[in-house]
N, C-alpha and C positions, 0 to 999 in steps of 0.2 A: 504494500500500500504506500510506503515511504517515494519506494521510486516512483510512484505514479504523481505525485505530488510533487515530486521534485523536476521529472518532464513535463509537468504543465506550468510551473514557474519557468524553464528553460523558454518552452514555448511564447508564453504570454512576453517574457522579455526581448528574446526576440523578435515578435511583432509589433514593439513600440517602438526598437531601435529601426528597425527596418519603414515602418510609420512615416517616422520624422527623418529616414531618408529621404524619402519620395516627395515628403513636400519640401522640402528644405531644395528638391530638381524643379519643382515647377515653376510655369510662372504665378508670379504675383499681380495684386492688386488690387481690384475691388470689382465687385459687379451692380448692373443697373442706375438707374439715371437718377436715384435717389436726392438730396443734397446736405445727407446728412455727414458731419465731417467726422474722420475717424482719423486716429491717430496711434500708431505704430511703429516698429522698426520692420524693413526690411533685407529680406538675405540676397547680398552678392557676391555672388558664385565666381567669376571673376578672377574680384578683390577681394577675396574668403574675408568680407566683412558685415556687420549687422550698420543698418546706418536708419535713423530714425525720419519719417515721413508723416503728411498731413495729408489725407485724399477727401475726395467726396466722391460719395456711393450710398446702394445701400448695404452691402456687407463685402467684407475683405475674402481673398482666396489666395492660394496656394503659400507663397512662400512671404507674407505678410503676418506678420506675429504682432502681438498684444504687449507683450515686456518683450527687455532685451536680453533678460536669462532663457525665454524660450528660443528666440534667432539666435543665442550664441550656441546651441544645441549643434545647429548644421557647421559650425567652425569644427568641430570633433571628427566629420569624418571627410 
């Protein structure tokens, strides 16, 4: 029973590292024509750096983070 516990924490962690691969690849930004203004840091891939932005939308996507401990996430790999 141990080991089954211990392959589904293996698992689960590798789905969150592999997670915040993929978006940490996409693009960013924001979608629809909202005006509401949001503010964040985004990742470039690049410049493997987090650098903080001001958009107007109505919601953020892909590689557009909330703080800059979540964007510095994608500098790890």
């Amino acid at each position: 029973m141990q080991i089954l516990y211990v392959t589904c924490l293996c698992v689960a962690l590798l789905g969150c590292v592999m997670g915040a691969n993929v978006r940490c690849g996409q693009t960013g930004g924001v979608s629809g024509t909202c005006n509401k203004v949001i503010k964040g840091y985004m990742y470039s891939a690049p410049k493997k750096s987090c650098f903080s932005m001001v958009l107007r939308g109505c919601a953020t996507q892909g590689k557009f983070f909330d703080t800059k401990s979540d964007c510095e996430e994608c500098l790890t790999f």
